[in-house]
C-alpha positions as CSV (number, residue, x, y, z in Angstrom):
1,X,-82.5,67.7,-25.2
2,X,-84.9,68.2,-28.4
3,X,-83.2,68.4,-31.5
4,X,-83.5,71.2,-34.0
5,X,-85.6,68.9,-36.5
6,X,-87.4,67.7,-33.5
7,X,-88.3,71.0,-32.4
8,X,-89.0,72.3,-35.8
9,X,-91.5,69.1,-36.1
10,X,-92.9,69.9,-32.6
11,X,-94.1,73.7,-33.7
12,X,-95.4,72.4,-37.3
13,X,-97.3,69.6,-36.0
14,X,-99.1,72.2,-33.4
15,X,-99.4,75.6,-36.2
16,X,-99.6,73.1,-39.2
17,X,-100.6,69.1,-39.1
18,X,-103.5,69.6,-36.9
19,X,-105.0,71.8,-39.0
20,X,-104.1,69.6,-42.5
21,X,-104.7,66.2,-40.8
22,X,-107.3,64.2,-42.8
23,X,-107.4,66.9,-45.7
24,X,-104.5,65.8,-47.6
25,X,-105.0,62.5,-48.0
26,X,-109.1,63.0,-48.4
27,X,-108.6,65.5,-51.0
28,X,-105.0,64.5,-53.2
29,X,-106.5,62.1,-56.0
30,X,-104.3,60.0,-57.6
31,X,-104.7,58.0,-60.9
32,X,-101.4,55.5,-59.6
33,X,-102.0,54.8,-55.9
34,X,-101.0,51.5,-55.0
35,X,-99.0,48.9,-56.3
36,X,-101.7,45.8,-56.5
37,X,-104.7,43.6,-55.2
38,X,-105.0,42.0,-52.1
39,X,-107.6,38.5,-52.1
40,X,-110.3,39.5,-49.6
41,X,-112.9,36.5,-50.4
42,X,-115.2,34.6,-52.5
43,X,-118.8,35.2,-53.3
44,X,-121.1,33.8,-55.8
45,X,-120.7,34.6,-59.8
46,X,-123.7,36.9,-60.9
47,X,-124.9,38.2,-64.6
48,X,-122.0,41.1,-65.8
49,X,-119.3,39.6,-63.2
50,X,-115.9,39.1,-64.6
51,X,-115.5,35.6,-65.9
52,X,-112.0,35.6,-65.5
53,X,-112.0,35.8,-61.7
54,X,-114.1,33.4,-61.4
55,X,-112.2,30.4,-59.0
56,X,-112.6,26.9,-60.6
57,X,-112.1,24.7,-57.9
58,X,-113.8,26.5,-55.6
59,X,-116.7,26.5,-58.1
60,X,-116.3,22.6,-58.6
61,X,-116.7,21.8,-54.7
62,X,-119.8,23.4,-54.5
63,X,-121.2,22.7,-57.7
64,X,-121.7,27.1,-58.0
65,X,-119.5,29.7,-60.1
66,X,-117.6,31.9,-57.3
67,X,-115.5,34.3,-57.9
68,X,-112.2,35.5,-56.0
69,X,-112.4,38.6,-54.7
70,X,-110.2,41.7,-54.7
71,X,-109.8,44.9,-53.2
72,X,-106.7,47.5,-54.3
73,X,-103.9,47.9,-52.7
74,X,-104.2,51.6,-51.3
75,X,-100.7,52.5,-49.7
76,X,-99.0,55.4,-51.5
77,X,-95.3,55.9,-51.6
78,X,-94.3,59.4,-52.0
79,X,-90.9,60.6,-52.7
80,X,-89.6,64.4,-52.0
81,X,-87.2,65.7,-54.0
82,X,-85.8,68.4,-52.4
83,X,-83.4,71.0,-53.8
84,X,-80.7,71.6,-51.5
85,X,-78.7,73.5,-54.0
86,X,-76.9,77.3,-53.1
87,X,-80.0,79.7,-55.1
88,X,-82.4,77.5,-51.9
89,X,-80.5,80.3,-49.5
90,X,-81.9,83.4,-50.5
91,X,-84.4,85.4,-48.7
92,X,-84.3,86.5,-45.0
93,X,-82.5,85.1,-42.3
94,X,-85.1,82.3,-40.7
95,X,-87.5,82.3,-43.7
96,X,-85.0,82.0,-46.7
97,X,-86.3,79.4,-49.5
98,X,-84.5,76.7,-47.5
99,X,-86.1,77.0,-44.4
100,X,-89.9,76.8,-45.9
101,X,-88.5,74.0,-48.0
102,X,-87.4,72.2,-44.7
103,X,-90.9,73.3,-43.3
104,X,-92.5,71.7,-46.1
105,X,-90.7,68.5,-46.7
106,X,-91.6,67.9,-42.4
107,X,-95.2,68.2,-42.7
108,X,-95.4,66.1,-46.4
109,X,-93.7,63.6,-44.5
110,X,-95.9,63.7,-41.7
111,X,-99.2,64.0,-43.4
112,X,-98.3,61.2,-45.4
113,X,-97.1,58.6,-43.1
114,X,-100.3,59.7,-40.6
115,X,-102.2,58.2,-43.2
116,X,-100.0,54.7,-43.6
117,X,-98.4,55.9,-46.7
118,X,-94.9,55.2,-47.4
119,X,-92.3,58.8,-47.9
120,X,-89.0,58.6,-49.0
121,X,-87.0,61.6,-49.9
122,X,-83.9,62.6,-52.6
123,X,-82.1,65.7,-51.2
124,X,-80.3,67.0,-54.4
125,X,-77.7,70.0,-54.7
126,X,-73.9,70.1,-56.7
127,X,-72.7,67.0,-55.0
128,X,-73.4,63.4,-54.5
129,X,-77.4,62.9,-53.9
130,X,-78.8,62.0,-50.5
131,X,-81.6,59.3,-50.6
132,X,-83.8,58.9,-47.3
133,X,-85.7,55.0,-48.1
134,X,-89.4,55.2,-47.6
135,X,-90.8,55.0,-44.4
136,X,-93.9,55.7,-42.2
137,X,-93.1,56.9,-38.8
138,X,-92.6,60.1,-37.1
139,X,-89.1,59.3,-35.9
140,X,-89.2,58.9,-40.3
141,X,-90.1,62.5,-40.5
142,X,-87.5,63.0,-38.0
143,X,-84.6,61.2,-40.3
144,X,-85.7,63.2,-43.4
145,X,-85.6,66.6,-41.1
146,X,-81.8,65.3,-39.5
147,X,-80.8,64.7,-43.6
148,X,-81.7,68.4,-44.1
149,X,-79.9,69.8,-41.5
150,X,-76.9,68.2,-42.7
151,X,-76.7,69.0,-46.3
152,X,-78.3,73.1,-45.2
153,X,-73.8,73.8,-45.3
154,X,-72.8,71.5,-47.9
155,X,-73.3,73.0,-51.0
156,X,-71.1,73.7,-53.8
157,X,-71.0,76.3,-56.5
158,X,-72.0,75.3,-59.9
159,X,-75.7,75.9,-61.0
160,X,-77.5,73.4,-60.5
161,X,-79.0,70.5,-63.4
162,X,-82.2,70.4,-62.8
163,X,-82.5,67.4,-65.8
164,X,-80.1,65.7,-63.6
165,X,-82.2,66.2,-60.0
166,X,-85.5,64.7,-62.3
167,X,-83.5,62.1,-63.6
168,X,-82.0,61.2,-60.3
169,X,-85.7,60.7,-58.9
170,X,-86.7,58.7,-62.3
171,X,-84.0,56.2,-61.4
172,X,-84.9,56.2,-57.8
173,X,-88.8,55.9,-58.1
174,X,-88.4,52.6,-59.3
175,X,-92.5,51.5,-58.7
176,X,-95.3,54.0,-59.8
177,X,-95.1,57.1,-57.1
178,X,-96.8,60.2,-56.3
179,X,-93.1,62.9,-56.8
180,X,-93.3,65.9,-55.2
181,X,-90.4,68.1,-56.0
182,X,-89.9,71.2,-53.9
183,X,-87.2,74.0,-55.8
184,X,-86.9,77.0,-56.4
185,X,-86.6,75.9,-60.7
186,X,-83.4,78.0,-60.8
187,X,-80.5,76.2,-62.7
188,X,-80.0,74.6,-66.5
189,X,-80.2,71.4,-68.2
190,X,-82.9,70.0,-70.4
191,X,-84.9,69.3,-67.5
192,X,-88.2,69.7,-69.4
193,X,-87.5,66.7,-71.4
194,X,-86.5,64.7,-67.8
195,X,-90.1,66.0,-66.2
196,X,-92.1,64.3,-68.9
197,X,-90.2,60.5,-68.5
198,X,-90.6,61.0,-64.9
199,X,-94.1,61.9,-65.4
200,X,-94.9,59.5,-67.9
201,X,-94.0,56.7,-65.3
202,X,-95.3,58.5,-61.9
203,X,-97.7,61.3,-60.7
204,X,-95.9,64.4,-60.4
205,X,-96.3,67.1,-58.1
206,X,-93.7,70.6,-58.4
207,X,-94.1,72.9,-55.5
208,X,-92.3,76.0,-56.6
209,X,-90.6,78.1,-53.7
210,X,-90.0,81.4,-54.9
211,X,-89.1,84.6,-52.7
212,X,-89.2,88.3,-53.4
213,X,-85.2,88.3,-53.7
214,X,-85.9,86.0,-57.2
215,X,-88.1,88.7,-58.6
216,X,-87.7,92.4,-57.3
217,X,-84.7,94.1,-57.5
218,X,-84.7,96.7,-54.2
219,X,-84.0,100.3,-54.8
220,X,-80.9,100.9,-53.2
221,X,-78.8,102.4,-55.5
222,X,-75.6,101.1,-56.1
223,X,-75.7,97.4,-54.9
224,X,-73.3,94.3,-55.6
225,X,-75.4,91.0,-57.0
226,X,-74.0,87.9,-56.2
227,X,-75.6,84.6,-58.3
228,X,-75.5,82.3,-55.3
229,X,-75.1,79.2,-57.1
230,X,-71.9,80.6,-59.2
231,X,-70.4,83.0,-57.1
232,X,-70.2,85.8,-59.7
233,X,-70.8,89.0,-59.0
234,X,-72.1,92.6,-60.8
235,X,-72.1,96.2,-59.3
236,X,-75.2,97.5,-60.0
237,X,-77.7,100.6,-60.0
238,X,-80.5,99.0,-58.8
239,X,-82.1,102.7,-59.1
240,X,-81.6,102.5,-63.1
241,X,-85.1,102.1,-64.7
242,X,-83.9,100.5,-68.0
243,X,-82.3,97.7,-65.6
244,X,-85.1,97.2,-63.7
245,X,-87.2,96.7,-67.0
246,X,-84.8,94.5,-68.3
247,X,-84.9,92.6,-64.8
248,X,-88.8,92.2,-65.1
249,X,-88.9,91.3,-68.4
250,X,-86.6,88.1,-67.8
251,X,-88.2,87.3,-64.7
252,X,-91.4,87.3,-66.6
253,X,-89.7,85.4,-69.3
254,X,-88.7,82.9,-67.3
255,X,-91.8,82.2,-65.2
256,X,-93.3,81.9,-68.8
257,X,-91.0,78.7,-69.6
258,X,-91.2,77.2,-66.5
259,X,-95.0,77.5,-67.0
260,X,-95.3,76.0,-70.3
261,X,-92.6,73.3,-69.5
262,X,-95.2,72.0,-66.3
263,X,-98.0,72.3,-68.7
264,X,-96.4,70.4,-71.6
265,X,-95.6,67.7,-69.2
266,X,-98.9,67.3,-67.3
267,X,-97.2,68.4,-64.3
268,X,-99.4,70.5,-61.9
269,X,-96.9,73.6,-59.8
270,X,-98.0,75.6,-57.2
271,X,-96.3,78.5,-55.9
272,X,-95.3,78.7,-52.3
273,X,-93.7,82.0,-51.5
274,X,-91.9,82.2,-48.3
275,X,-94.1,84.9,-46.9
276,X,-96.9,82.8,-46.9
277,X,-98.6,81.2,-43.9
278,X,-97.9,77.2,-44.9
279,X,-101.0,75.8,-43.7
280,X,-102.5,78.1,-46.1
281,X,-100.6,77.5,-48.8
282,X,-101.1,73.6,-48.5
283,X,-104.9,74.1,-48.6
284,X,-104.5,75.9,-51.5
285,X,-102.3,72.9,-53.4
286,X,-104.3,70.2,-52.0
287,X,-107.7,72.3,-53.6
288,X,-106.2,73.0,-56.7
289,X,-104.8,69.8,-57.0
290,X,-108.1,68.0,-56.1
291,X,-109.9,69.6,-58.6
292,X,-108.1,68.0,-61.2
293,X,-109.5,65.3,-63.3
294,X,-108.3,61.9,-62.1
């Protein structure tokens, strides 16, 4: 009997991969892919060739300059960090922030590793970090999906440190890495200052996943408000206008931050809302991210 992550795979490789296959990799430029050069050859030394690569013994057998040849190393490792933490629950029951970020973290990790590419993935929330090593093959995807499953009920009840979940990756992302954290971007902690050493060492990628619970307030009069990473919670008129001002004003506010703390560090974030179809919100990453300078 099929698994849930096997059966969650199963439906996003029919609605999702297929329709994504070949345009990820085609279209996501990276200034850091690969670790090296591979030797492919020799061939004769012509005017404007590198002197340096030219192979001296080679060139003394045959009484010719040749040069050694080289092509890059292409393979890509990605790493996911994924936020497992409690404020990842809200939204409806089957299409909460959690679920898309599952969604998401399954069809990275396929896309990827379709293409030879190496995925790893760092499942962070208030407790002790789970690190999947970076591999290529579906039953891959499958271990990254199984991971999920098991932290989706283990969460505890601080907010989380965001500074810490960046630095966590920094130390795990030991060779240059395309990072592609999926959160929400709710929680404390200097984490701007963490996003800019992890970005000055790797290409980073922050896929925001954000649903209407973060930002509207519903109008249903009195209502109790629970923070679900602390547990506190407020009786509230949600029908008050002042309070729904206020409300908009911070969430503005804090969009505004987020924002300017991406742009400071170079780091490209794209919102995913969990109302959205995901192949269509991938094509929309991998074209905005494309047409960035390389």
């Amino acid at each position: 009997m099929a698994t849930a992550p096997e059966r969650l795979l199963l439906r996003l490789e029919w609605k999702v991969v297929r329709r994504l296959d070949g345009r990820l990799q085609g279209a996501h430029r990276t200034a850091h892919r690969g670790s090296g050069i591979d030797f492919t050859g020799l061939r004769a030394y012509g005017d404007g060739d590198d002197a340096r690569h030219i192979d001296w013994n080679v060139t003394a057998r045959l009484d010719e300059p040749h040069l050694r040849v080289f092509t890059e190393d292409r393979e890509l490792t990605v790493w996911l960090v994924l936020d497992r933490s409690a404020s990842m629950t809200a939204g409806r029951p089957g299409r909460g922030k959690h679920d898309v970020l599952a969604e998401l973290a399954l069809v990275l990790a396929r896309l990827f590793g379709r293409g030879g590419n190496r995925v790893g993935a760092l499942l962070f929330d208030t407790g002790a970090p789970r690190v999947v090593p970076p591999g290529t093959s579906r039953r891959h995807a499958l271990r990254i999906g199984a991971e999920l499953e098991r932290t989706s009920e283990a969460r505890g009840g601080t907010t989380t440190d965001l500074a810490e979940m960046l630095d966590a990756a920094g130390r795990l992302a030991r060779r240059r890495a395309l990072v592609v954290v999926l959160s929400d971007f709710i929680g404390d902690g200097d984490w701007e200052r963490s996003l800019q050493r992890l970005a000055r060492r790797h290409e980073v990628v922050a896929l925001r996943i954000v649903d209407t619970a973060d930002d509207v307030l519903p109008e249903a009069g009195l209502i109790v408000v629970e923070d679900a990473e602390t547990g506190e919670q407020l009786v509230v008129d949600s029908a008050d206008p002042l309070l729904r001002v206020r409300l908009r004003a911070a969430v503005d506010a804090r969009d505004a931050r987020l924002e300017a703390g991406m742009r400071r560090a170079g780091v490209p974030v794209h919102r995913v809302d969990t109302d959205r179809d995901l192949a269509e919100a991938l094509v929309e990453v991998v074209a905005r991210t494309g047409n960035r300078s390389p």
